[in-house]
GUVEXMI-838018 format. One record per residue: residue in one letter; x, y, z of N, C-alpha, C in turn. Coordinates in steps of 0.05 Angstrom, whole numbers. Layout:
(r a,(X,Y,Z),(X,Y,Z),(X,Y,Z))
...
END
This chain:
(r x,(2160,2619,2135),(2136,2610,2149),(2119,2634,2158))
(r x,(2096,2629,2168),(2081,2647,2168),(2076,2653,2199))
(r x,(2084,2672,2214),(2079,2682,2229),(2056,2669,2255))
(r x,(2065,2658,2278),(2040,2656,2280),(2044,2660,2319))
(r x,(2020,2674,2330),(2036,2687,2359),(2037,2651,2370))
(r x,(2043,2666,2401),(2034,2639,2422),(2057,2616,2417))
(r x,(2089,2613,2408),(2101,2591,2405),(2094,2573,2385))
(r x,(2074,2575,2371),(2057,2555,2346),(2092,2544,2329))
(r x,(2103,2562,2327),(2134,2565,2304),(2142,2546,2313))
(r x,(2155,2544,2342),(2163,2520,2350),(2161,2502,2358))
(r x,(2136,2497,2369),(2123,2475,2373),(2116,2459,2340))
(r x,(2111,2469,2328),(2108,2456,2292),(2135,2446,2286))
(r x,(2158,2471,2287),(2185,2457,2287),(2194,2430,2301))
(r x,(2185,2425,2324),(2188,2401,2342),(2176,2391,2329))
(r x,(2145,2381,2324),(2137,2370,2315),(2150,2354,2287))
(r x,(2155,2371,2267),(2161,2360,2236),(2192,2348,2247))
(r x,(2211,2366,2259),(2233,2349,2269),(2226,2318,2269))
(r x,(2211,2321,2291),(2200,2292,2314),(2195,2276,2291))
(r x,(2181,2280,2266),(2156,2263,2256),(2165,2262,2225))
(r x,(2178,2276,2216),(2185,2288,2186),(2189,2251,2182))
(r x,(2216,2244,2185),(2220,2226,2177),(2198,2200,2172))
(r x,(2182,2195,2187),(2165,2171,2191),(2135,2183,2178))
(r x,(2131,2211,2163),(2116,2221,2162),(2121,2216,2118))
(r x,(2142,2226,2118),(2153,2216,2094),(2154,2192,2081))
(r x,(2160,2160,2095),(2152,2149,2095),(2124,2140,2085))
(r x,(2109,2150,2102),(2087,2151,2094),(2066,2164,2069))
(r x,(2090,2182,2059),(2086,2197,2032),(2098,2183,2017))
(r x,(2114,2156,2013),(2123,2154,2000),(2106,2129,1989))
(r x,(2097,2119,2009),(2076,2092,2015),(2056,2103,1991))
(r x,(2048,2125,1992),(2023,2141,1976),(2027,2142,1948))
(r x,(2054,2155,1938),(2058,2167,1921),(2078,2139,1907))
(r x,(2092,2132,1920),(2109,2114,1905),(2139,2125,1886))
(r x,(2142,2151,1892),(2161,2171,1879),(2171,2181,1899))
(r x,(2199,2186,1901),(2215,2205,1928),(2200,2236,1925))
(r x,(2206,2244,1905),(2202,2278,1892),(2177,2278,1896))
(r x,(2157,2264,1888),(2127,2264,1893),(2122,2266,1929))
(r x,(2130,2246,1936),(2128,2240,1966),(2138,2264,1986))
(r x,(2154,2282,1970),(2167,2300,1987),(2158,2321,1979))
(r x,(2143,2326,1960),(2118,2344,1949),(2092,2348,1968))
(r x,(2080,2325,1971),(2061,2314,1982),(2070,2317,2013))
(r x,(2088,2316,2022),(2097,2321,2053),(2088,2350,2056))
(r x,(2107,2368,2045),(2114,2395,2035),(2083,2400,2041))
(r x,(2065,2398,2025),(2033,2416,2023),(2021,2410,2045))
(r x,(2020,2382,2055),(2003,2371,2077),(2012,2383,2102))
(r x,(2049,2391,2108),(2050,2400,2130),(2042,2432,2130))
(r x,(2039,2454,2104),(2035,2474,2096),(2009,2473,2117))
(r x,(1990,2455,2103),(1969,2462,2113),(1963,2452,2142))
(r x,(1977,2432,2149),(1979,2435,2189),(1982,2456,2194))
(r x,(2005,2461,2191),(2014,2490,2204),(1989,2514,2202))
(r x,(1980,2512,2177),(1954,2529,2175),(1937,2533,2202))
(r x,(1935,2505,2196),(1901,2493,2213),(1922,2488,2243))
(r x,(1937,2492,2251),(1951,2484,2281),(1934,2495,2303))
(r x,(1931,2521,2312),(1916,2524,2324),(1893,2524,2328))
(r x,(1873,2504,2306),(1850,2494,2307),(1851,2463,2323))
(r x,(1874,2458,2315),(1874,2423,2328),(1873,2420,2344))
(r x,(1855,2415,2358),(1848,2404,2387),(1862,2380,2405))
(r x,(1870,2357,2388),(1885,2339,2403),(1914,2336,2386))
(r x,(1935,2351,2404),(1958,2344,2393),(1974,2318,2387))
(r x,(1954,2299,2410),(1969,2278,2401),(1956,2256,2386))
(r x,(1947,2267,2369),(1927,2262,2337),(1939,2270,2311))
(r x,(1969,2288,2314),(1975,2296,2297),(1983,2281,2268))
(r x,(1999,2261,2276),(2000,2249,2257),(1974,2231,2228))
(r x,(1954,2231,2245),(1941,2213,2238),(1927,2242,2219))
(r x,(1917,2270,2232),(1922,2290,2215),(1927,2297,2179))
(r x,(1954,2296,2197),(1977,2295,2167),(1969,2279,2145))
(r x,(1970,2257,2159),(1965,2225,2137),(1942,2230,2128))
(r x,(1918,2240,2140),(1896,2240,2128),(1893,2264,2105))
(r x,(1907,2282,2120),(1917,2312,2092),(1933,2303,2065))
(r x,(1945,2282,2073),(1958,2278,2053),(1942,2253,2031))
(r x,(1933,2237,2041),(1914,2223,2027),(1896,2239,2018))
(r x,(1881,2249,2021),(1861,2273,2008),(1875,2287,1991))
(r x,(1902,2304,1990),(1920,2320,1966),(1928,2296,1957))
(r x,(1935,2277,1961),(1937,2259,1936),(1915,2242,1915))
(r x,(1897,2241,1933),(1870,2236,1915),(1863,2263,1899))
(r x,(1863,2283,1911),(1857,2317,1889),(1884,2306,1861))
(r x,(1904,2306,1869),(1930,2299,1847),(1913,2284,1825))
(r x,(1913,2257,1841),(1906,2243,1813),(1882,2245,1803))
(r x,(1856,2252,1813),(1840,2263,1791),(1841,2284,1772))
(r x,(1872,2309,1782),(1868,2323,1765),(1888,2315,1744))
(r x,(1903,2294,1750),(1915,2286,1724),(1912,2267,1711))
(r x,(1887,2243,1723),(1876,2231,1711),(1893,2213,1694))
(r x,(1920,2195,1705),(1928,2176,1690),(1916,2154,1675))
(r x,(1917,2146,1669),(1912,2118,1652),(1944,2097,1658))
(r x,(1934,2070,1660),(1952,2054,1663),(1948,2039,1636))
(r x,(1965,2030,1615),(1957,2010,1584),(1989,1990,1600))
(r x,(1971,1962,1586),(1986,1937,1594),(2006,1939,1576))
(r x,(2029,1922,1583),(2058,1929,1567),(2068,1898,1564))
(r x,(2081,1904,1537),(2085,1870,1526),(2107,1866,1539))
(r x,(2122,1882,1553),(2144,1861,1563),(2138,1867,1592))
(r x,(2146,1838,1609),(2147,1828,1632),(2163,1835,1647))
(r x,(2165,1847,1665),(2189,1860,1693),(2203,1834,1689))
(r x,(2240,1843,1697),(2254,1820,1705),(2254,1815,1734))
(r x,(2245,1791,1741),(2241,1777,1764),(2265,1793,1781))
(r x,(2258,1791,1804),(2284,1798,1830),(2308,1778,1821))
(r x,(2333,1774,1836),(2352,1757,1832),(2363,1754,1857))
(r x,(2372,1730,1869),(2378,1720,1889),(2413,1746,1903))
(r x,(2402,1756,1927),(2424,1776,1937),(2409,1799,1936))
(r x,(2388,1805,1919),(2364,1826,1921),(2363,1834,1949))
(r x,(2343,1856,1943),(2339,1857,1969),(2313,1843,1982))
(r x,(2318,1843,2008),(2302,1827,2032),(2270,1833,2026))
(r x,(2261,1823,2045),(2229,1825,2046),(2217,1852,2053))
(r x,(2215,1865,2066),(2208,1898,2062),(2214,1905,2041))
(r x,(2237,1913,2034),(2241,1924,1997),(2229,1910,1988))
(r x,(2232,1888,1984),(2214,1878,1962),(2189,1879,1960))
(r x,(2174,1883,1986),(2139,1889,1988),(2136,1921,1980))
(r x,(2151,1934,1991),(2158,1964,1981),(2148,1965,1947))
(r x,(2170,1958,1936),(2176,1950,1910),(2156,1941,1896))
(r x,(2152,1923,1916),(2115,1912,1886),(2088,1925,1898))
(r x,(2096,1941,1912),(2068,1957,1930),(2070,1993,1905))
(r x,(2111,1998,1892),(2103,2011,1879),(2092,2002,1850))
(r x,(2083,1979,1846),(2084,1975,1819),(2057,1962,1819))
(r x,(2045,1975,1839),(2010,1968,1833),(2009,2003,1821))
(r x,(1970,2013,1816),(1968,2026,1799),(1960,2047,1826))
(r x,(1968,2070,1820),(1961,2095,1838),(1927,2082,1868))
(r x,(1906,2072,1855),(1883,2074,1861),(1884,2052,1883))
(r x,(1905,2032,1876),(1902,2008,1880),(1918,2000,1904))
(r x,(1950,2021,1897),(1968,2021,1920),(1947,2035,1947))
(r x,(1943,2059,1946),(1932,2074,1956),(1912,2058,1972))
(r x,(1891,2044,1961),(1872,2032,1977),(1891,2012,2002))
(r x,(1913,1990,1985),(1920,1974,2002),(1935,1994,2029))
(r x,(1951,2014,2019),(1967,2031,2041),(1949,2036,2068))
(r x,(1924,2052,2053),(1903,2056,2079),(1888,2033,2095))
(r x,(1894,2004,2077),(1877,1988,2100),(1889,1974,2114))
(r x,(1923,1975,2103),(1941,1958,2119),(1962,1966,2128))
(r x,(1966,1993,2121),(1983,2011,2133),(1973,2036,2153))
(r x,(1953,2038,2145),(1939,2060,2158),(1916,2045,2181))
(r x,(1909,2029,2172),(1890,2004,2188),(1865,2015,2187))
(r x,(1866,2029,2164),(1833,2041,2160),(1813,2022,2166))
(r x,(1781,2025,2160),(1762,1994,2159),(1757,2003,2123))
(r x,(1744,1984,2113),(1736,1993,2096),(1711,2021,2084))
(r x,(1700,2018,2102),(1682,2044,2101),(1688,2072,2097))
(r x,(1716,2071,2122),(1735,2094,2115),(1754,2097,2097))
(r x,(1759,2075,2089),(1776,2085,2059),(1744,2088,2030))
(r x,(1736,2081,2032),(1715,2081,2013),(1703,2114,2021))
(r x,(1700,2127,2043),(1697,2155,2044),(1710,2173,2033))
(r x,(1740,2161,2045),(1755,2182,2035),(1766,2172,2009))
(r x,(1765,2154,2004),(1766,2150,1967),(1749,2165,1950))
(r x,(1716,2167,1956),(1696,2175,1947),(1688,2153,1926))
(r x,(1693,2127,1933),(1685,2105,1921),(1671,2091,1942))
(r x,(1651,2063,1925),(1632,2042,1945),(1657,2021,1961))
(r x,(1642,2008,1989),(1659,1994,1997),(1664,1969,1986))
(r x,(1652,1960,1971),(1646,1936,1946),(1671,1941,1935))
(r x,(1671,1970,1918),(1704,1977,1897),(1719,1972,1919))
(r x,(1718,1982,1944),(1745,1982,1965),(1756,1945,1961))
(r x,(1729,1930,1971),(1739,1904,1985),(1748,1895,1957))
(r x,(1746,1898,1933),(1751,1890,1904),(1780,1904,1894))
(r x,(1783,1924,1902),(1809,1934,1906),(1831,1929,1909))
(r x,(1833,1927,1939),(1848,1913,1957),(1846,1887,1959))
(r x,(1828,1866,1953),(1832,1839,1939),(1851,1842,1917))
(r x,(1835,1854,1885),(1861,1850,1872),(1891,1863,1874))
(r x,(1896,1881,1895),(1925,1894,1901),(1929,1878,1916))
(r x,(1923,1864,1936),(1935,1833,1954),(1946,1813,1933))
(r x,(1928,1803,1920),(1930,1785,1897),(1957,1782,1881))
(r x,(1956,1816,1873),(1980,1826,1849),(2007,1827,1875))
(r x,(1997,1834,1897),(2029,1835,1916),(2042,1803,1921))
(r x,(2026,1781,1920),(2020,1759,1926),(2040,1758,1905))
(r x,(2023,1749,1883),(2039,1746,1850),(2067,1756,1852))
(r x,(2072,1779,1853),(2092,1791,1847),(2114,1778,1875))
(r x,(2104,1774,1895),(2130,1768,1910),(2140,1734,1918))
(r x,(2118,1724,1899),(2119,1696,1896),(2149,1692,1876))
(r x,(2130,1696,1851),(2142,1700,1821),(2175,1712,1829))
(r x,(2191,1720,1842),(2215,1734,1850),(2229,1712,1874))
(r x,(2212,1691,1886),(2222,1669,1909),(2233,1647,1891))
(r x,(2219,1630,1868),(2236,1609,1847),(2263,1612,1851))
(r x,(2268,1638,1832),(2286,1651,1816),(2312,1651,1840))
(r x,(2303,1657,1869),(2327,1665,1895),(2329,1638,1894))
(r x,(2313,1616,1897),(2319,1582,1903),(2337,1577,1896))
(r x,(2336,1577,1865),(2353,1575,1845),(2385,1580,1848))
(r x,(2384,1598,1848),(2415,1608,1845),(2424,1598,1879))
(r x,(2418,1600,1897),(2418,1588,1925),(2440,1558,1922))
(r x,(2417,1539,1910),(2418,1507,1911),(2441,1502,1892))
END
């Protein structure tokens, strides 16, 4: 780490202690990959620590982070510029003993498309409005509310389509 006078070392240490875990989380919400998510932790806290003794309200930190890290992950995927192509075979449905309702929203929250997760994370995880995710997207709020409709939609679908299947084997 980089040197820095005034206690900054440990007070950051407390901090990532304090927050690492729930902060991760939150990288993972983004990225949808452990190794990614812990990539994306990794740079965003780099650069707190940078910027620490600029921050004025410490107890804003988190919201910080999350916002550092949504921004390095929007830089990510434009510079790798995925493409998603539709695939002829169909996911196998969940199966009754699966897991519960969190995993499973988890789960189909990773199997929306980078642009799509992302939007829904910041408006219902992050509780952005739309304006602010459309800023920090660098898209219109029209794409946002069209977005996050069809990633509701597809979370909808997907955790419907996986309830039959638990009936079933149940009855």
């Amino acid at each position: 780490m980089i040197a820095v006078a005034g206690g900054t070392d440990e007070e950051f240490r407390e901090y990532v202690v304090a927050r690492g875990p729930a902060l991760l989380r939150a990288a993972y919400q983004l990225t949808g990959n452990p190794s990614d998510a812990e990539d994306l932790l990794q740079v965003a806290l780099v650069k707190t620590y940078l910027a620490w003794d600029r921050i004025q309200d410490h107890a804003a930190l988190d919201r910080y982070v999350r916002r550092t890290m949504v921004n390095i992950n929007i830089s990510w995927w434009r510079r790798r510029k995925l493409e998603e192509y539709p695939s002829e075979e169909l996911p196998e449905p969940m199966l009754a003993g699966g897991p519960h309702l969190p995993e499973r929203v988890e789960q189909a929250l990773d199997r929306l498309p980078i642009r799509m997760r992302t939007a829904v994370v910041l408006r219902y995880y992050e509780d952005m409005t739309e304006s602010e995710i459309a800023k920090t997207l660098g898209i219109s709020v029209g794409t946002v509310k069209s977005t996050v409709s069809r990633g509701m939609a597809k979370l909808r679908g997907d955790l419907i389509l996986s309830e039959p299947r638990e009936l079933e084997h149940r009855v």
